[in-house]
C-alpha positions in Angstrom: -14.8 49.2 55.4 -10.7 49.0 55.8 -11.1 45.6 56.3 -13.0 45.6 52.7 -10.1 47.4 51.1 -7.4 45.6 53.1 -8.8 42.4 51.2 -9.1 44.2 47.8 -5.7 45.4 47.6 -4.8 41.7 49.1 -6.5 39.8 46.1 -5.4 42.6 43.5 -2.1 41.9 44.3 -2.5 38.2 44.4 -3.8 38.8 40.6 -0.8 40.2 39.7 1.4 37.6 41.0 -0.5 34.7 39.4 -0.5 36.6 36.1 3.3 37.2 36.5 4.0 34.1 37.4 1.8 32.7 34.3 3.7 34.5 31.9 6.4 32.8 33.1 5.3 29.2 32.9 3.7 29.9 29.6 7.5 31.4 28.0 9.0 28.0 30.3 6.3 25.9 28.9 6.8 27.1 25.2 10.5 26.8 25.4 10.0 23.4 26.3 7.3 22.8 23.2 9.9 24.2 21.1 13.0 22.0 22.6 11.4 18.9 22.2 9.6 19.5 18.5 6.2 19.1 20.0 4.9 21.6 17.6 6.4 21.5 14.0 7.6 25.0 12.9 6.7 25.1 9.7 3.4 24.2 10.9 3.3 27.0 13.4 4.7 29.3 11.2 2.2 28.6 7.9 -1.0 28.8 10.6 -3.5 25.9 12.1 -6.7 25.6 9.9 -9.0 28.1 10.4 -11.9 26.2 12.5 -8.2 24.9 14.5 -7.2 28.4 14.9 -11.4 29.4 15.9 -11.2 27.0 18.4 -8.3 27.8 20.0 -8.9 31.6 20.6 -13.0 31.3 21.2 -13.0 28.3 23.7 -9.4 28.4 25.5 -9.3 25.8 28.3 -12.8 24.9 27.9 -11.9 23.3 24.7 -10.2 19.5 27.0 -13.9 19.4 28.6 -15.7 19.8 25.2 -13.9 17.1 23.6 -13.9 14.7 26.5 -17.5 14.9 26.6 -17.6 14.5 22.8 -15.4 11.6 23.5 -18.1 9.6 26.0 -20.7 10.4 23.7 -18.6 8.3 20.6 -18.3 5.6 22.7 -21.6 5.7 23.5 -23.1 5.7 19.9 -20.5 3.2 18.8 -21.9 0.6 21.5 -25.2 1.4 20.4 -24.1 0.6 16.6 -25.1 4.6 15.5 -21.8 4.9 13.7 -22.6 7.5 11.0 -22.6 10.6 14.1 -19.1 9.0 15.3 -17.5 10.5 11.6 -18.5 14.2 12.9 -17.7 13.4 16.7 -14.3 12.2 16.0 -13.3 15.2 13.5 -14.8 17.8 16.1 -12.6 15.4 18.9 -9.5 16.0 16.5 -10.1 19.5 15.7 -10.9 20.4 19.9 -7.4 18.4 20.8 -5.4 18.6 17.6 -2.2 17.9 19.7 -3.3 14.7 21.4 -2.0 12.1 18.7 -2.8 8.9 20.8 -6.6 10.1 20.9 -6.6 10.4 17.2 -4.5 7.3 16.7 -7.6 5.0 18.5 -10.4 6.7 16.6 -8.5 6.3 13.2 -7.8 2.9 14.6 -11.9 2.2 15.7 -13.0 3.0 12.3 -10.7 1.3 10.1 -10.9 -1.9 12.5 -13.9 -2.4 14.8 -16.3 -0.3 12.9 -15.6 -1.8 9.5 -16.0 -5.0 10.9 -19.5 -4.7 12.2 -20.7 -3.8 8.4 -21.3 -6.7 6.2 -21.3 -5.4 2.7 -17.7 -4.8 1.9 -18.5 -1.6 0.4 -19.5 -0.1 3.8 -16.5 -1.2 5.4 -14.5 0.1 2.9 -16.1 3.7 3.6 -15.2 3.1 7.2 -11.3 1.8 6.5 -11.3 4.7 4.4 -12.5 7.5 6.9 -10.0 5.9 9.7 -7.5 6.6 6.9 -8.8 9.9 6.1 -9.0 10.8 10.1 -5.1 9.8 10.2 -4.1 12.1 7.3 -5.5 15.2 9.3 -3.8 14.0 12.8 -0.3 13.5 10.8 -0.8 17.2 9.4 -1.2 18.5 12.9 1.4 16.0 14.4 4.0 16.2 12.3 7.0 15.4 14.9 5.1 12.2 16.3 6.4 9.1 15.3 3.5 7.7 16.5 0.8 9.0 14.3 2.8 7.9 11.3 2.9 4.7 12.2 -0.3 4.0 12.8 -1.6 5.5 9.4 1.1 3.1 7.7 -0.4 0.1 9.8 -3.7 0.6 8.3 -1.9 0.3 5.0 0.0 -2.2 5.6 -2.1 -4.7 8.2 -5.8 -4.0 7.1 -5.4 -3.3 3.5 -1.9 -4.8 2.7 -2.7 -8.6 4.7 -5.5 -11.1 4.1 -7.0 -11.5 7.7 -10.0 -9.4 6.7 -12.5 -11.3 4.2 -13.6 -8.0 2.2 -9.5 -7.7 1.5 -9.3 -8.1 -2.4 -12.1 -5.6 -2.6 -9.9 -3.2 -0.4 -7.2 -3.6 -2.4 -9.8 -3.5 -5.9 -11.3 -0.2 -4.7 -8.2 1.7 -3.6 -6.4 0.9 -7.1 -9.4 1.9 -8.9 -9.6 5.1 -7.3 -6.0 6.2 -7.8 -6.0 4.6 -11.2 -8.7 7.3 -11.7 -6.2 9.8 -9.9 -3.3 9.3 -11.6 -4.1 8.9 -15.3 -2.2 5.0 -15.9 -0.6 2.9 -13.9 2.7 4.1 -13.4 2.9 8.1 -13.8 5.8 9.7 -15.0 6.6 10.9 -11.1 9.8 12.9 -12.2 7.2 15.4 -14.4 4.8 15.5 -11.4 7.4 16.3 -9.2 8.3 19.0 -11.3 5.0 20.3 -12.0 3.3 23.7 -10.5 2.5 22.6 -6.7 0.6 25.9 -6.3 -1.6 28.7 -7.9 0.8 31.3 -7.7 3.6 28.9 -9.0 0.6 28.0 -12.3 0.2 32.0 -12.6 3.5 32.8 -13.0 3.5 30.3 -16.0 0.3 31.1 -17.1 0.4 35.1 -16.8 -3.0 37.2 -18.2 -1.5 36.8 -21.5 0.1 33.2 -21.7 -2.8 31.3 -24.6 -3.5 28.8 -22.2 -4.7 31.3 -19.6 -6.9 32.9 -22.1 -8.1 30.1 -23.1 -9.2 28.9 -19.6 -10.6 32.5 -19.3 -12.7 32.1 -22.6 -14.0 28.4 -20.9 -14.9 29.6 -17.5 -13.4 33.2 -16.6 -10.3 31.4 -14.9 -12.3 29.7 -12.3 -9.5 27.4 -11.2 -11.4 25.7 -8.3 -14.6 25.1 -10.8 -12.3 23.4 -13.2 -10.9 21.9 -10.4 -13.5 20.2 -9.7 -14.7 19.6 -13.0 -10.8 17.6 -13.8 -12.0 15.3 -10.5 -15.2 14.3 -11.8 -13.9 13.5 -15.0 -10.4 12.1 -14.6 -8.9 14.7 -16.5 -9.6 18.2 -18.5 -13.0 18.7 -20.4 -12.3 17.8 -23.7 -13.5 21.4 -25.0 -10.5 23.1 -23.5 -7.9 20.8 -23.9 -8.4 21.0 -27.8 -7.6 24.9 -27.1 -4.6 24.1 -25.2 -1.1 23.4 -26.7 -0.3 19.7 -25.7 2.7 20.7 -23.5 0.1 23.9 -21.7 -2.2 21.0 -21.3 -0.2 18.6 -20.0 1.3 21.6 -17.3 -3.0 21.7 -15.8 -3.1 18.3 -16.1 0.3 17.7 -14.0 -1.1 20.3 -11.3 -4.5 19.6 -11.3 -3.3 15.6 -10.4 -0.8 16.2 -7.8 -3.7 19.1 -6.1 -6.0 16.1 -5.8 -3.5 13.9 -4.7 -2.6 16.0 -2.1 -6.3 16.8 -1.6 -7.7 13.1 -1.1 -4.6 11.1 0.1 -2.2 13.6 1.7 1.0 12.4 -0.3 3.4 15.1 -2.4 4.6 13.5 -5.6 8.8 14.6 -4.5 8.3 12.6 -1.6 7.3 9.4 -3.7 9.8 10.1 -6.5 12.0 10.3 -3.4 10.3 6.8 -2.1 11.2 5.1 -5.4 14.9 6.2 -5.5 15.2 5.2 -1.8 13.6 1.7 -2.0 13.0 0.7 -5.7 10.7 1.6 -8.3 6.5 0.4 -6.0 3.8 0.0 -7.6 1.4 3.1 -6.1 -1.7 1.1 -6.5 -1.2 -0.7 -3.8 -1.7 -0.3 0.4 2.2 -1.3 0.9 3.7 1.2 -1.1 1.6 4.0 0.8 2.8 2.0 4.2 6.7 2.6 2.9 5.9 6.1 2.4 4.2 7.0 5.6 7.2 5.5 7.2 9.9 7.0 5.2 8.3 10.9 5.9 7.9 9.8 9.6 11.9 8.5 9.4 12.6 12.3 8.2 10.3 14.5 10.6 10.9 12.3 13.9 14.7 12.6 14.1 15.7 12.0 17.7 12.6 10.2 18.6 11.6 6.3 19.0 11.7 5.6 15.2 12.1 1.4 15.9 8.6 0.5 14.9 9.0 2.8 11.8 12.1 1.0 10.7 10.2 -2.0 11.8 7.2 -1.3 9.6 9.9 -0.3 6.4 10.9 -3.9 6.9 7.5 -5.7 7.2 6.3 -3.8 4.0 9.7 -3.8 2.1 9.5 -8.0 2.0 5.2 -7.6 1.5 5.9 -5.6 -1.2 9.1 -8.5 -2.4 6.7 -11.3 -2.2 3.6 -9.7 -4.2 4.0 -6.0 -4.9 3.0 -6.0 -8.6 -0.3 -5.9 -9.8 -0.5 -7.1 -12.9 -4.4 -6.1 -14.7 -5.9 -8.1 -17.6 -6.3 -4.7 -19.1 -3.6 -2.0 -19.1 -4.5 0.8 -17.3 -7.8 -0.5 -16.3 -8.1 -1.7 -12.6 -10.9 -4.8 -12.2 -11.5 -8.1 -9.7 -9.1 -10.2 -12.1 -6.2 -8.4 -10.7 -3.1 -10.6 -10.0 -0.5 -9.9 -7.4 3.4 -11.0 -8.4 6.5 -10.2 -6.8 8.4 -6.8 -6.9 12.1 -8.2 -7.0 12.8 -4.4 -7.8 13.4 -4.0 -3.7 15.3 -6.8 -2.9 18.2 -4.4 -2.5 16.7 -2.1 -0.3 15.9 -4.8 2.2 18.7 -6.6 2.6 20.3 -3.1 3.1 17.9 -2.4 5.8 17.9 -5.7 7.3 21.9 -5.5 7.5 20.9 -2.1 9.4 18.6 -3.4 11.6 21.5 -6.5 12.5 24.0 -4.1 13.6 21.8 -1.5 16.0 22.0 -2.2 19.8 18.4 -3.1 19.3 18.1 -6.5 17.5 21.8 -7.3 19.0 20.3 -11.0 20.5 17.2 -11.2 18.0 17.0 -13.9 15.8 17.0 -11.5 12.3 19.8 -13.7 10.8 18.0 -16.3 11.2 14.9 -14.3 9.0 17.3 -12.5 6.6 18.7 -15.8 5.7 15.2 -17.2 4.9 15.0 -13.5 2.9 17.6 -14.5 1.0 16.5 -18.3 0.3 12.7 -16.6 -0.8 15.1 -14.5 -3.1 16.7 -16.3 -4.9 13.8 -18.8 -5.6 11.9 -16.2 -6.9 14.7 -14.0 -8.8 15.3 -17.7 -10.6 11.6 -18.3 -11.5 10.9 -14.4 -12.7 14.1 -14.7 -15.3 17.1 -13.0 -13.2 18.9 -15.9 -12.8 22.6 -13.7 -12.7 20.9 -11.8 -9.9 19.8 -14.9 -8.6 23.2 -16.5 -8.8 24.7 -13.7 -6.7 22.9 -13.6 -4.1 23.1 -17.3 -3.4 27.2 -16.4 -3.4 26.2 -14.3 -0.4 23.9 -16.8 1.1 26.8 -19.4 1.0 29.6 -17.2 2.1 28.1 -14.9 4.7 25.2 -16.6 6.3 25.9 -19.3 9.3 24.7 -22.2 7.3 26.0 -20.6 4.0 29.0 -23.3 3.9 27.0 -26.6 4.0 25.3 -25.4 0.5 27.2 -26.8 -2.1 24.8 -27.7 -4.8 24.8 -25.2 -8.0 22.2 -22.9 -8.3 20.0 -24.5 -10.8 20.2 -27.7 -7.8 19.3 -25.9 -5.0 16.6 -24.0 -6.4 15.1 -27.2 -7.3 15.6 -28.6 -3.8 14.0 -25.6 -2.4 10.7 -27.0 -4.0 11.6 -30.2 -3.7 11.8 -30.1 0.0 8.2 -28.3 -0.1 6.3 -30.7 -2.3 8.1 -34.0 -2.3 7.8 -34.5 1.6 4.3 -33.8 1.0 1.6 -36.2 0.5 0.1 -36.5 -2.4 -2.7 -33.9 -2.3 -0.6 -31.5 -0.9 1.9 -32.0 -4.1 -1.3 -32.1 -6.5 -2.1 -28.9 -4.9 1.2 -27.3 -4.8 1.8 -28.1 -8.8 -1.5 -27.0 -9.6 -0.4 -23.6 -7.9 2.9 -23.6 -10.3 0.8 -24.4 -13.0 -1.6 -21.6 -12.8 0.8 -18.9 -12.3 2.6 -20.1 -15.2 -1.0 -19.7 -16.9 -1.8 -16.6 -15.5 1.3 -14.9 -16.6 0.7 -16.3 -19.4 -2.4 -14.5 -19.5 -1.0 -11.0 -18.0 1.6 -11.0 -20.9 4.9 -11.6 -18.7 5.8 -14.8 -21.1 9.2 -15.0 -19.7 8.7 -15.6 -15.8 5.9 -17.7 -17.4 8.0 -20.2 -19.4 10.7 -20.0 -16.0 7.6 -21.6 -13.8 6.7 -24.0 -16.6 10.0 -25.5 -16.7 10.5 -25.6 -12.8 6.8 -27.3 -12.3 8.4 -30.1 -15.1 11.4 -30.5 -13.1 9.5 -30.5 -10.1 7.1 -33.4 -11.8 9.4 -35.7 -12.7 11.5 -35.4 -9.4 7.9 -37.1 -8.1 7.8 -39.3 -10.6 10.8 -40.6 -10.2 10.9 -40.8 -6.7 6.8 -42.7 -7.2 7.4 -44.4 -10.0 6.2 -47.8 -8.6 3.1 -47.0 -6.5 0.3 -46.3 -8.9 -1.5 -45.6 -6.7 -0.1 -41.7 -5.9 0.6 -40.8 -9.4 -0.4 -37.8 -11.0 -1.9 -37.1 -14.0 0.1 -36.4 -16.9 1.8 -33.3 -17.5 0.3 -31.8 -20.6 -2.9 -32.7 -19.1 -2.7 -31.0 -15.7 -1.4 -28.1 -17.6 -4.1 -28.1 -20.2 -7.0 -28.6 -17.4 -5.3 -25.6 -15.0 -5.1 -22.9 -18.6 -8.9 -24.4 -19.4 -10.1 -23.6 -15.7 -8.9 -19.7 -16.2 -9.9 -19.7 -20.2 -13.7 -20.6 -18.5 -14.0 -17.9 -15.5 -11.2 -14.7 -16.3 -11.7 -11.9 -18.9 -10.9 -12.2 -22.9 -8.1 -10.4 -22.4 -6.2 -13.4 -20.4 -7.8 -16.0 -21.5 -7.5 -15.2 -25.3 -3.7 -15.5 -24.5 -3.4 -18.3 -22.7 -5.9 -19.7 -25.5 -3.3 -18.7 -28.2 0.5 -19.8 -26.3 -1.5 -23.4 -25.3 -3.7 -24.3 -27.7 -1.9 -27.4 -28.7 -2.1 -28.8 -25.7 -6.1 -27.7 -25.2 -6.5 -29.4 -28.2 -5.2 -32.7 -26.7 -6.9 -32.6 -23.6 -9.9 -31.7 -25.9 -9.1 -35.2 -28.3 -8.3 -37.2 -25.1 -11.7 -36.4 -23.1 -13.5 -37.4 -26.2 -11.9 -40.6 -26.8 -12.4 -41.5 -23.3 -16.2 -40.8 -23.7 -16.5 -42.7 -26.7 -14.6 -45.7 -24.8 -16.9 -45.3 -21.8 -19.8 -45.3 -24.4 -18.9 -48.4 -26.4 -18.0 -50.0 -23.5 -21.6 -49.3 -22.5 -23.1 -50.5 -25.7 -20.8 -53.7 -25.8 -22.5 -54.3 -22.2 -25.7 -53.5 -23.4 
């Protein structure tokens, strides 16, 4: 019996000393949370989501052995193709584990890559590019001090949506305009007012009080159920049309400022401040498209990662920066009306920005014995080719005075501008053969056509005159082997408009229809003379 006790009082004791020395790892191991950011404050502070919070308390330590066994069963329905069950295990996975970033990173990763993949309807694999996304939004909300996590939701943006490796990539880039074309209203929202606008209920209430009209009037519609209108404004893209004739334009446009940014922040996870913020950092983007969302995921991951490895951040600012340079405007046949006839142009808005970053990114220990000069140079050459063929040819002319006074090779250029621009294409099509340079006009031409056709008649008459300058520098150069000569001008250009005129909407090809019809007509008169020649030569035979 002592010998019972002895070893009660033994073990009781032992109790105590574990527990004592618990408390102090846990008030050592939450110092160390809080010294190196691995929790975000203001997350902490504000509370995790409830079923976060549930999970926490209910299952304690039990909670790593849950989710590693949810994890083996994923990877065993995604071998055995059953993907649908994977959406649930990979949220119950993030939900378990909310802290383990890398875990989340590979399953938003698995669905916006090698799930997507395996569908072959590009609609499906645009549910399962989305989901990844979707799954990334949550693991950045609970990870907000990982650089990490950030950079591997702006990837998806900018590699699976923003490239052209995956063959269902025009309908990516279709579907997600379409959707936040819906979201926002038009095409380019007034972000200053959204910014501005109610971001909460409270914040709407104490505009709206019990006696404001417009609250009334929501009362009279649906007793002020804000969520039911909520969703009502989703479904419809905007207020039901029986309230907003009760509303005072500038009450309606206050609903329909917070109801927007609500759904933004609801389907996409992105604050209109931090966009307005994007813009004034980098240049006015175009939010319809995956780079611009890659450039903000990076710039919020730049502000909450201080401290941390932020190179491939800055790296994927870069890589989305000169994307969004070389075809960051979508120009639509339609304002305000997203379809498949979309055309992607350059946004020389951020030249600016990048060659301020890349200057950045020159100077850090980092890149010291990379070869970026060597890329920012050919930044610069793309530049200026491209600010002289969209009509900026002062902004053009300047920065080739920085290409030839502060680049290596900067001295050996000593042509004017209008001469080296032309040599830039000349160096491309000339030393090509002569499919290569058919090809290669052809693609001046239909740009030209095409914005013709999206209304940006300026940039359009600039690639006109450089594909003529670039003609006759052939010519000349071929003018006695008739053998590799091209087909006159005015007909290559009438044949390119007539090709769009046949297969795009009204709406560009009325245009082009109306700023070429002289030269349609000639083509037209030439094609029949040479059919009557070929038929009178036939007769004459006959």
């Amino acid at each position: 019996m002592k010998n019972r006790y002895t070893l009660f009082f033994a073990l009781l004791a032992g109790t105590v000393i574990i527990l004592f020395a618990n408390v102090f790892v846990q008030q050592r191991m939450a110092a160390v949370v809080k010294e190196n950011k691995l929790v975000d404050e203001t997350f902490a502070a504000e509370g995790t989501p409830p079923i976060v919070a549930f999970s926490t308390m209910a299952l304690g330590g039990f909670r790593g052995l849950i989710a590693d066994i949810l994890w083996i069963r994923a990877g065993d329905l995604q071998q055995k193709g059953k993907y649908y069950e994977l959406v649930q295990l990979s949220d119950w996975i993030l939900k378990l584990q909310p802290k383990f970033s890398a875990a989340a990173s590979h399953m938003g990763w698995n669905m916006a890559y090698n799930v997507s993949v395996a569908c072959k309807r590009p609609e499906d694999r645009w549910r399962w590019v989305r989901r990844g996304i979707q799954l990334m939004q949550d693991a950045v909300t609970m990870n907000p001090n990982d650089p990490n996590v950030y950079h591997e939701l702006g990837w998806i943006y900018q590699h699976k949506l923003g490239n052209v490796l995956d063959d269902a990539q025009r309908y990516y880039k279709e579907t997600m305009a379409r959707e936040l074309m819906f979201l926002y209203g038009k095409h380019y929202p007034d972000w200053e007012a959204w910014a501005a606008s109610p971001a909460t209920e409270e914040t709407l209430r104490e505009l709206f009080p019990a006696v404001h009209p417009a609250w009334l009037a929501i009362m009279e519609y649906n007793q002020g159920d804000l969520e039911r209108l909520f969703g009502e404004f989703r479904l419809n893209g905007g207020l039901p049309k029986e309230l907003k004739e009760k509303l005072k334009p500038e009450d309606a446009d206050v609903l329909d400022y917070y109801f927007r940014r609500k759904w933004l922040k609801a389907d996409w996870n992105v604050e209109p401040e931090t966009i307005l913020a994007v813009n004034r950092e980098y240049g006015e983007l175009d939010w319809l498209l995956p780079e611009s969302y890659a450039i903000y995921w990076a710039y919020v991951g730049l502000k909450h990662t201080e401290g941390r490895d932020q190179l491939p951040l800055t790296r994927m600012t870069l890589q989305s920066l000169v994307a969004t340079f070389n075809y960051g405007r979508m120009l639509l046949p339609k304002e305000n009306e997203v379809s498949s006839f979309f055309l992607l142009v350059p946004n020389t808005g951020v030249i600016d920005a990048a060659r301020k970053l890349y200057k950045e990114v020159m100077s850090s220990d980092e890149y010291a014995h990379s070869p970026f000069e060597a890329l920012y140079e050919n930044f610069l050459i793309d530049s200026i080719v491209t600010l002289y063929t969209y009509s900026q040819k002062e902004a053009a002319a300047n920065l080739y005075q920085e290409l030839r006074t502060e680049t290596k090779n900067g001295n050996s250029r000593t042509m004017t501008l209008d001469q080296f621009v032309l040599n830039e294409w000349e160096d491309d099509l000339v030393s090509g053969d002569f499919k290569q340079i058919g090809n290669e006009l052809e693609g001046l031409l239909f740009t030209s056509c095409m914005l013709i056709g999206y209304g940006d008649r300026e940039a359009a008459a600039d690639h006109l005159a450089l594909a003529k300058r670039v003609y006759d520098a052939y010519v000349r150069q071929h003018a006695d082997l008739d053998r590799v000569a091209l087909p006159p001008f005015s007909e290559m250009k009438a044949r390119t408009a007539r090709a769009i005129i046949e297969n795009y909407p009204p709406e560009v090809s009325n245009r082009i229809r109306a700023e070429l019809e002289e030269d349609l007509k000639k083509q037209e008169q030439a094609a029949e003379n040479a059919g009557g020649s070929g038929a009178d030569q036939e007769a004459a035979g006959q």
